[in-house]
LOLUM-542420 format. One record per residue: residue in one letter; x, y, z of N, C-alpha, C, CB in turn. Coordinates in steps of 0.001 Angstrom, whole numbers, plus 500000, padded with zeros to 6 digits. Glycine has a CB too. Layout:
N
aXYZXYZXYZXYZ
...
END
This chain:
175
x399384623118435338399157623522436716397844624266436833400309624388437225
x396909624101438167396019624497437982396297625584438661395090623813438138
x395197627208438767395081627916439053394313627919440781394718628326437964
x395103628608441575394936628713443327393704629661443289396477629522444360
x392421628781443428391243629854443254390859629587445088389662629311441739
x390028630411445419389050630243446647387762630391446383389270631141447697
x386515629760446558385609629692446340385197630597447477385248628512446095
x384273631712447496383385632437448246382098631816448964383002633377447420
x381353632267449972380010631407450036378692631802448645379278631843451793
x379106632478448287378058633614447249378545633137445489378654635887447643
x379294631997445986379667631446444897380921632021443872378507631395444305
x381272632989444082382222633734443259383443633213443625382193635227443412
x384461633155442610386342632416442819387147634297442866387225630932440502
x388216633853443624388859634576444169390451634073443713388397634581445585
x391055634575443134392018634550442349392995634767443732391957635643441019
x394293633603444222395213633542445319396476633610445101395089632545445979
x396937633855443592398103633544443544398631635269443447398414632383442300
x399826635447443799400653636775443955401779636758442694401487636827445604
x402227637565442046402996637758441209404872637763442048402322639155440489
x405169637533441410406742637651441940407232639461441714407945636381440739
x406873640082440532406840641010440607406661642639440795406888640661440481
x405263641720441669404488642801443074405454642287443943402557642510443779
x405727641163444413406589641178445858407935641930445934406984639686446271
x408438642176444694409950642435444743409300644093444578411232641559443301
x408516644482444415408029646113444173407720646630445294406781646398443281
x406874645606446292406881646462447804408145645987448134405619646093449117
x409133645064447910410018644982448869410958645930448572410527643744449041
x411075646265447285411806647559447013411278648918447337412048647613445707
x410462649056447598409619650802448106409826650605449510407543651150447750
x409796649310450568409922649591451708411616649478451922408968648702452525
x412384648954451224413956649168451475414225650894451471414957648314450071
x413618651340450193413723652767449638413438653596450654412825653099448486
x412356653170451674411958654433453042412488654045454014410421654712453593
x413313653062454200414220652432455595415247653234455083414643650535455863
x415814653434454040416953653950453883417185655587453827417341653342452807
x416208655862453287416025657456453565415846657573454594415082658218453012
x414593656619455632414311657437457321416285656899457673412386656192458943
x416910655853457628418204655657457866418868657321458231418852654829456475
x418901657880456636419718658685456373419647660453457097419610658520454957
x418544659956457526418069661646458304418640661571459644416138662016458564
x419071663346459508419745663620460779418949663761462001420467664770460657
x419865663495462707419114663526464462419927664694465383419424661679465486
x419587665459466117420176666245467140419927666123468337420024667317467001
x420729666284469197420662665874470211421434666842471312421040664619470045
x420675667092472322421455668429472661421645667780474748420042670451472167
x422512668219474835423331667562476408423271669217476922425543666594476257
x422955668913478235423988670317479559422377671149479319426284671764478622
x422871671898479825421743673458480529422304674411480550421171673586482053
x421221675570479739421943676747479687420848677820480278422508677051478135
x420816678538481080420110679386481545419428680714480331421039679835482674
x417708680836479906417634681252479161418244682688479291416606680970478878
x418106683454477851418304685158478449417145685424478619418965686406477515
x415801685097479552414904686220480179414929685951481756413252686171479558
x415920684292481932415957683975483283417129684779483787416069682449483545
x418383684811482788418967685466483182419225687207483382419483684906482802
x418036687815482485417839689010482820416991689277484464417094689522481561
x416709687960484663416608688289486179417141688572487734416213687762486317
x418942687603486881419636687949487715420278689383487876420349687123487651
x420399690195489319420775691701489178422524691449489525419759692911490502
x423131691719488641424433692218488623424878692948490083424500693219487398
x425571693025490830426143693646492709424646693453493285426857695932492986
x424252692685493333422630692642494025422829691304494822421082692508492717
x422418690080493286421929688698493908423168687995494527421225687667492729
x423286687042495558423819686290495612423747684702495295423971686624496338
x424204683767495749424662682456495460423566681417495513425729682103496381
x422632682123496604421347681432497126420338681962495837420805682024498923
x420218683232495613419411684070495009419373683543493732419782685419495090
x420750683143493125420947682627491721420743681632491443421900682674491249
x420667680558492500420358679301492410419015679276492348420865678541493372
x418183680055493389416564680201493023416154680378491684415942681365493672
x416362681457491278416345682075489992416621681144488704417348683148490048
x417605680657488461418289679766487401418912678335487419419234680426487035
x418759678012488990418785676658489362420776676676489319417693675447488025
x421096675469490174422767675356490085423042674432488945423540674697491533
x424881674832488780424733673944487578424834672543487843425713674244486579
x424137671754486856424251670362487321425211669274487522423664669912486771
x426532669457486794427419668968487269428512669548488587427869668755486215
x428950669283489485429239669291490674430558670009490639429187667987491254
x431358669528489256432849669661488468432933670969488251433066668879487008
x432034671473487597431405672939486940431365673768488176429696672855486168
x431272673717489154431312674747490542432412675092491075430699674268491693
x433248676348491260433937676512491853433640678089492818434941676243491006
x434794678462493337434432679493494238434368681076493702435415679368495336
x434563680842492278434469682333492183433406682387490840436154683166491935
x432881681213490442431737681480489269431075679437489334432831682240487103
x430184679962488716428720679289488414429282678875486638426961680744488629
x429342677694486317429393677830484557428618676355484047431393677895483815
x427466677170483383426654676211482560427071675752481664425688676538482128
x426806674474481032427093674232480006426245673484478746427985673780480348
x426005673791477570425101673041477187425723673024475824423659673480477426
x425835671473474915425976671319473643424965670877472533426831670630473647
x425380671056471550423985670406470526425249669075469777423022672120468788
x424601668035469526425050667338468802424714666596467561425296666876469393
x425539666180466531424420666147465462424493664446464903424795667458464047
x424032663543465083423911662192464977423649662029463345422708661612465994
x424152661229462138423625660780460995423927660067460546423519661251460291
x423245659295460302423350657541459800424033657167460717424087657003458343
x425398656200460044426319655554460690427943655846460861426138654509460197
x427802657432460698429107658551461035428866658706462389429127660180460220
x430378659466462921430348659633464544429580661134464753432145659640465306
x429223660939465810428499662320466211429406663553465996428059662316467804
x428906664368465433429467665461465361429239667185466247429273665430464132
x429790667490467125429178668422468043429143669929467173430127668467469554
x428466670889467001427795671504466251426735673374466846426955670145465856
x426953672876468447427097673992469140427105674030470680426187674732468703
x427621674779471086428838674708472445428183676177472681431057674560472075
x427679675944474255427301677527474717427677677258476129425508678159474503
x428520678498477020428335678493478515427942679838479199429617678032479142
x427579679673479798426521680875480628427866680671482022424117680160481163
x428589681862481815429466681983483665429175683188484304431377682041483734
x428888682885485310428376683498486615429228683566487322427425682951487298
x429956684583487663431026684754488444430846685668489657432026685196487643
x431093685432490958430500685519492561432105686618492677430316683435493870
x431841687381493525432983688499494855433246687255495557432068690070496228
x434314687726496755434320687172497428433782687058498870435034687134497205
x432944687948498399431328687939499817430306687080499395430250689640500046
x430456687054497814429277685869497046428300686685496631428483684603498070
x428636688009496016428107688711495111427933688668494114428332689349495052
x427124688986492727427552688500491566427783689307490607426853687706491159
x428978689152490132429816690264489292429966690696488080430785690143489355
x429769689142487745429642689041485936428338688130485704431222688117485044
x427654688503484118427022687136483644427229687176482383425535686860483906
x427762686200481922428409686262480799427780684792479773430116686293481247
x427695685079478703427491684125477588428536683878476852426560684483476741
x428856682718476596429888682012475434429266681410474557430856680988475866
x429902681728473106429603680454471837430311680235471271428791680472470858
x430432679521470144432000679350469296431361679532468337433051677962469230
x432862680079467487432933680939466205433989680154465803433190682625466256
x433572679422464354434856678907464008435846678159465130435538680059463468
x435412677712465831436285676822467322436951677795467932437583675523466998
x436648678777467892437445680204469125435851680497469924438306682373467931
x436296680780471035435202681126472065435266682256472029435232680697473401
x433772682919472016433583684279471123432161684531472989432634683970468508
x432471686202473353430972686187474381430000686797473246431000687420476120
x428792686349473652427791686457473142426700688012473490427329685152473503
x426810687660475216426804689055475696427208688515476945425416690023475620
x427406689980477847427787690124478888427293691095479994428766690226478625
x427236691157480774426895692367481385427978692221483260424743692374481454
x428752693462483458429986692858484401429931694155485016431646692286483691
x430357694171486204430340695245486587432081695331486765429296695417487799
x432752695091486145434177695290486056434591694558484756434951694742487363
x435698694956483896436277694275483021437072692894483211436956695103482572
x437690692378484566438448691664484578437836690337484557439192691971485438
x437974689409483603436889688292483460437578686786484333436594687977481507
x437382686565485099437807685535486302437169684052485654436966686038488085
x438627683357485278438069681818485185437914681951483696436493681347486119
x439351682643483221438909682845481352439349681365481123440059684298480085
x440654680948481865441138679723481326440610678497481252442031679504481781
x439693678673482169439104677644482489437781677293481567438866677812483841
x437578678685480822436449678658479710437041678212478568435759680019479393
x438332678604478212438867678392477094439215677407477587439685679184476456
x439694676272478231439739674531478723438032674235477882439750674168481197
x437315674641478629436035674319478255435398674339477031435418674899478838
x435550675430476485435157675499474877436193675273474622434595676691474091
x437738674832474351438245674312473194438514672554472996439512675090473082
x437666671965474195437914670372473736436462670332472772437956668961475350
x436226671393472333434926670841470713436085669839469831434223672832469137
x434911668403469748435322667436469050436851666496469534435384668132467756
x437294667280470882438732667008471226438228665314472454439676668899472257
x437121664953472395436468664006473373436757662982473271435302663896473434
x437245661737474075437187660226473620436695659477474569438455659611473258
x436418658487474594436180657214475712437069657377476654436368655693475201
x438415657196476089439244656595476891440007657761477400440024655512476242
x439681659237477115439992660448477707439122660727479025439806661524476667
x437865660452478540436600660290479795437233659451480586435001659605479402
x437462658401480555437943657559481584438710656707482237437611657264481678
x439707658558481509441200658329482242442215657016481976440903658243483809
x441700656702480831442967655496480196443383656476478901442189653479479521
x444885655797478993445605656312478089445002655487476789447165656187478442
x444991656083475414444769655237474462445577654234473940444506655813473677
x444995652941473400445746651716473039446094652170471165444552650028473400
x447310651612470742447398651758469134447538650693469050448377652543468331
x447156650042467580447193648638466689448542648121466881446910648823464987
x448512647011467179450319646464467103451158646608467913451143646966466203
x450519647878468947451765647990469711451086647908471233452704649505469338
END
């Protein structure tokens, strides 16, 4: 067999043939970095949480409903509003490879209104070990309005499904 030369204009041969064992060497170094970039984690973070210097702006028996919304914007889901508090919500989630997402941190900011639409409490939540722990607070009374509804809120961490979102009961194998 003869040798795959190319002749140049300058007269010089140019050697065309490739080894089998360069091809299988890049094809193995580029499998090797698909699989590592594969393997790296991703985060991904859902909801809004009002920072603490926005919220050191809100004044405790001062602002009202209008005032707070200027200030820190409303929260964005519609669900999250009721008549006696404001509750943000924001999660981090942690995506890797081809495992299910795993949620990884859970914070709510509640803003809780009088019933003139004063504002009474501002309060931070995080989880500790899956118990909802405040972070800080500042209230002008102890009685914390809409606890249950926080603890509804922080304790479905990881408790989420499709078919919980949207209100179908789940199907089992076989039956």
């Amino acid at each position: 067999m003869g040798k795959a030369r190319r002749i140049c204009r300058d007269g010089t041969a140019l050697d065309l043939r490739v080894s089998l064992g360069g091809i299988r060497l890049w094809l193995c170094a580029i499998l090797c970095m698909v699989s590592v970039a594969a393997c790296t984690a991703v985060y991904r973070d859902h909801g809004y949480v009002p920072t603490d210097l926005e919220l050191e702006q809100v004044k405790v028996g001062v602002d009202t409903h209008e005032t707070v919304a200027a200030l820190v914007g409303r929260p964005s889901a519609s669900g999250l509003l009721n008549d006696t508090g404001w509750y943000y919500v924001q999660s981090r989630w942690k995506h890797f490879g081809a495992r299910a997402p795993k949620e990884i941190d859970r914070q709510v900011v509640a803003i809780t209104f009088s019933a003139a639409g004063v504002v009474e409490n501002v309060e931070r939540f995080g989880l500790e070990g899956g118990q909802a722990v405040v972070l800080s607070r500042r209230v002008t009374d102890s009685n914390i309005k809409g606890v249950s509804f926080l603890r509804q809120l922080l304790g479905s961490v990881g408790n989420l499904s499709a078919s919980s979102l949207l209100g179908q009961s789940p199907t089992r194998p076989g039956g």
